[in-house]
C-alpha positions, 0 to 999 in steps of 0.5 A: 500500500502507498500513501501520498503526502504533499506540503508542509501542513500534510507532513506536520499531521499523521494522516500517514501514520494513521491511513498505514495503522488501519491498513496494517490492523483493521486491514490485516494488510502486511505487503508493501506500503509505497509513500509518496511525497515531497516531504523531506526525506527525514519527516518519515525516517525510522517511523514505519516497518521496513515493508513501507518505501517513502518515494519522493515526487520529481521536481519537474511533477510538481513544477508542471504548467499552471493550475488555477487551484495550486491543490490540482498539482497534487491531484494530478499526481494520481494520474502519474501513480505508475509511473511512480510505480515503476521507479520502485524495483522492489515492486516490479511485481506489482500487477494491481494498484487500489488507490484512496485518499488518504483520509480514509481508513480502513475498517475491515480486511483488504484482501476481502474488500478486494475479493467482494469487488473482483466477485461483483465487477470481474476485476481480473478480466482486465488481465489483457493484453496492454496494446489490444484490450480496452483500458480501464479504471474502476471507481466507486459512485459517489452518493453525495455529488449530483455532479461527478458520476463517480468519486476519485478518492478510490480507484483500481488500476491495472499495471498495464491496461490503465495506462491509456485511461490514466494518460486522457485524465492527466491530458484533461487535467492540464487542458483545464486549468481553471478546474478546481476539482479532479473529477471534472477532468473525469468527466470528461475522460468518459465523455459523459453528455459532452455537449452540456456545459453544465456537467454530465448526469450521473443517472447517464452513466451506466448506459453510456460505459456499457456502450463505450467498452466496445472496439476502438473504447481509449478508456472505460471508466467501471463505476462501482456501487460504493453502499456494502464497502464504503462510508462517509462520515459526512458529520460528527454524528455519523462519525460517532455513530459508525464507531458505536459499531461492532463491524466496520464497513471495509473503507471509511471515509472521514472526508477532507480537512475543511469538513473534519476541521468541524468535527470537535478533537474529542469525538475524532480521537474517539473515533479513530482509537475505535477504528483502530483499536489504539493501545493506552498508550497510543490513545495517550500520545493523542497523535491519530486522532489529529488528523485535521491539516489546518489551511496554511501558507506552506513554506515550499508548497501553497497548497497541502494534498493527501492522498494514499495508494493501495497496492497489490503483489500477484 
């Protein structure tokens, strides 16, 4: 599994710590962790296991073009997930990458949340050949939004059949710079009612990848029924609520920084040292719970980014 982390801001948290801890606990996940970066190299030193690998960006990445969101560098980096992936030699078996937002945590096994998924959307179909199969990417519906069909915050790619989708996203991406949030280059990739300024219908979407996935499709964009693996802890109550739980929901979601920055210290500590199942002495350090990034001028990034990368050995 990997974790993203960009700005300062993100660094002086442990978003990173705690994404690695659900993985590790509630994920019963122990493969290889892949932590990308700009962090210096010292912010993560002697913190994780030794099947955890920090990779730090490239300039030239974090440096590209002009977004008007200075937050939409970091977006892009999820369309430069394999290349990254590529750089690792120890990971050169890797065939599938599950990728998620670092503000989520993991509340069940990993390789059940993976075999529910493949056993509902035939996710090992994608396992064709590179230069003839249509490239993919899964990503769960997203319930909240009547504007984006489905949720970037969680996607499954293949090493090689995802190259095509990913390159057409990162192409959307720098041809829009104006656009604050991933998902409307998303849209976009799809082609999802093309002609409407206003933005595609999420109703639509079901119809129009069946039709896309044929001969000549660059990219079909899999969406995924998020209800029986992932939760939105869209408020505090609902926060508090999940936690009261006996079983946890695979992937939980606690949303980015401004809606957490709502939420009182008291009930996310609560919260996360349930989910995580923290020693006394974890609970005691009171570092998992503060998983908020307050808003701030970074002093070598202007904007802060988490994001995190699950990924999965054959």
């Amino acid at each position: 599994i990997a974790l993203i982390s960009f700005g300062e801001s993100a660094a002086n948290s442990t978003l990173v710590e705690r994404a690695v801890l659900s993985i590790r606990r509630r994920g019963a996940f122990n493969g290889p962790v892949m932590v990308l970066t700009d962090a210096p190299e010292e912010r993560y030193e002697g913190v994780f296991d030794k099947h955890v690998t920090v990779v730090n960006s490239k300039d030239g990445d974090l440096k590209f073009g002009y977004f008007e969101n200075e937050g939409m560098k970091y977006k892009r980096f999820k369309t430069l997930i394999l290349d990254y992936l590529d750089m690792v030699p120890e990971l050169d078996s890797v065939k599938f990458v599950y990728y998620m937002d670092i503000d989520m945590l993991m509340g069940a096994p990993f390789y059940d949340l993976i075999d529910g998924l493949n056993t509902d959307y035939g996710i090992e179909t994608s396992e064709t050949d590179k230069e003839t199969s249509v490239s993919k990417l899964f990503f769960f519906r997203d319930p909240n939004s009547q504007t984006f069909y489905v949720n970037s915050g969680f996607m499954i790619l293949h090493r090689h059949n995802s190259r095509r989708c990913l390159e057409l996203w990162r192409k959307e991406m720098d041809s829009h710079p104006r656009y604050r949030f991933d998902q409307q280059s998303l849209n976009l990739v799809v082609e999802l009612d093309k002609d409407d300024e206003e933005g595609v219908n999420p109703s639509d979407i079901d119809a129009h990848v069946d039709a896309d996935a044929g001969a000549g499709s660059e990219c079909h964009v899999v969406p995924m029924q998020s209800a029986s693996y992932l939760v939105y802890t869209s408020n505090q109550d609902s926060m508090i609520n999940l936690g009261s739980k006996t079983n946890l929901p695979h992937l939980i979601h606690i949303y980015n920084s401004c809606k957490a920055q709502k939420f009182s210290e008291e009930a996310t500590e609560k919260f996360v040292s349930l989910v995580l199942n923290l020693t006394e002495e974890e609970q005691e350090s009171h570092k998992f719970g503060k998983a908020v990034i307050t808003p701030s001028k970074d002093k070598w990034m202007d904007h802060e980014a988490e994001d995190s990368i699950s990924i999965e050995s054959e």
